[in-house]
C-alpha beads as a LAMMPS data file, in Angstrom:
LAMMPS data file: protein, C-alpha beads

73 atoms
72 bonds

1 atom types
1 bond types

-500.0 500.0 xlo xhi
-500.0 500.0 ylo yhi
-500.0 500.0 zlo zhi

Masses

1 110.0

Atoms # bond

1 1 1 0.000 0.000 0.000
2 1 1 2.541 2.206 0.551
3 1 1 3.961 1.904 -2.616
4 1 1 0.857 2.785 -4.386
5 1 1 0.132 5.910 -2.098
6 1 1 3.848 7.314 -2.565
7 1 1 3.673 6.821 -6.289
8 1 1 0.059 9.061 -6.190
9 1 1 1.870 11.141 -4.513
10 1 1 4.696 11.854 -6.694
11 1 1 1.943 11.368 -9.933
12 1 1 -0.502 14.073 -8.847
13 1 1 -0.277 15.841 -5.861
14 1 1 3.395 16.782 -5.682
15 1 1 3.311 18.511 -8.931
16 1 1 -0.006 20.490 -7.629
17 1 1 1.901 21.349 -3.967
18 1 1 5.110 21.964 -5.718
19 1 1 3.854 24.473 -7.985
20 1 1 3.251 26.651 -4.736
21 1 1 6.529 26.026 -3.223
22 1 1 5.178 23.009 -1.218
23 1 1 5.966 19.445 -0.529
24 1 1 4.022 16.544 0.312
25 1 1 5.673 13.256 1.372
26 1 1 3.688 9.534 2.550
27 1 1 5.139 8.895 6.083
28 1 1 3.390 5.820 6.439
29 1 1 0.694 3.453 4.903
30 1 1 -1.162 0.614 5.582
31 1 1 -4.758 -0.858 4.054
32 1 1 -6.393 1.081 6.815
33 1 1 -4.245 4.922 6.894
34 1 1 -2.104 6.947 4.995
35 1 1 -0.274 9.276 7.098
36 1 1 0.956 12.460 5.135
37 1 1 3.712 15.246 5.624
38 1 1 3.120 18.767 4.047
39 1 1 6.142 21.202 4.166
40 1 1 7.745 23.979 2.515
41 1 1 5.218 26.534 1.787
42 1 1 2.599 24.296 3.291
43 1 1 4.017 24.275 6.624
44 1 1 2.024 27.045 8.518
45 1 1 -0.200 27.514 5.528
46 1 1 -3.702 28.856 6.705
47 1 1 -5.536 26.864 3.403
48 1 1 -2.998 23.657 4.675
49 1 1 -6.832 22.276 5.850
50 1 1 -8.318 22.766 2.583
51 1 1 -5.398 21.399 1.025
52 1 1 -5.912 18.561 2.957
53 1 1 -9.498 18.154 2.877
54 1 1 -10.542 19.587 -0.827
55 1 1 -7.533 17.791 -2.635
56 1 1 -5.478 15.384 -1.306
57 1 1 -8.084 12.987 0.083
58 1 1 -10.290 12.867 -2.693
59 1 1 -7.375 11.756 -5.064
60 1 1 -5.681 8.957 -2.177
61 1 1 -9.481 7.914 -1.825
62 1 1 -9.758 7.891 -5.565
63 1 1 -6.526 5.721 -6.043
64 1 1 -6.314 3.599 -2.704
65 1 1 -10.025 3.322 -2.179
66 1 1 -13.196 5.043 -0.019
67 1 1 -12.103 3.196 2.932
68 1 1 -8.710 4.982 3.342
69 1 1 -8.181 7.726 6.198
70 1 1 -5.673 10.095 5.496
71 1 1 -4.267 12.052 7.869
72 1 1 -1.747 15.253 8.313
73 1 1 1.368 15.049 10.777

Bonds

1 1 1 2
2 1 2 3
3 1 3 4
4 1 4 5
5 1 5 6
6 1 6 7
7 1 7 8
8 1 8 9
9 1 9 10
10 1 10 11
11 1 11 12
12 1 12 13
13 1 13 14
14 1 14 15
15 1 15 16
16 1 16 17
17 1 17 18
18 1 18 19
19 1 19 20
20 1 20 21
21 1 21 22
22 1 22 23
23 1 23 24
24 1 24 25
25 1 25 26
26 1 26 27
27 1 27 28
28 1 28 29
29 1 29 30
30 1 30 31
31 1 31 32
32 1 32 33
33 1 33 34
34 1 34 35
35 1 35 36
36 1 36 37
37 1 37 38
38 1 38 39
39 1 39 40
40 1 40 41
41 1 41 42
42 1 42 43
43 1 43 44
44 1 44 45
45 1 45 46
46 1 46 47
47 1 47 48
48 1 48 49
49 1 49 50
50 1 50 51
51 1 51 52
52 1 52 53
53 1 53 54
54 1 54 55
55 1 55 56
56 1 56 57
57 1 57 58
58 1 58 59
59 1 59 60
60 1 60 61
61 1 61 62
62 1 62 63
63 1 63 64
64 1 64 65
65 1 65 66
66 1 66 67
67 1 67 68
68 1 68 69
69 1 69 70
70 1 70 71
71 1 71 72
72 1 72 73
């Protein structure tokens, strides 16, 4: 699992985050969780939630399926 939610990653969020001077990196994974990092320009960033919420779950959920939590360290 984890090799399927880092290679998301790198396919279509960290262009998106990177674009704003951001970084997003998969900390850890299992078939339950998927445990995210946001830095750079996303560290302290008051739409970080949003982010979060509006972008980055819907496409994990998309690739890795509904039943995925995804949460922010």
């Amino acid at each position: 699992m984890r090799e399927r939610a880092e290679a998301a990653v790198r396919e279509y969020l960290e262009p998106l985050m990177s674009a704003d001077g951001g970084h997003i990196e998969v900390v850890e994974a299992d078939d339950k969780r998927v445990v995210v990092h946001l830095s750079g320009a996303c560290a302290g960033c008051p739409g970080q939630p949003f982010s979060l919420e509006g972008v980055i779950v819907p496409v994990l959920k998309r690739v890795l399926g509904e039943h995925i939590e995804v949460v922010s360290r």
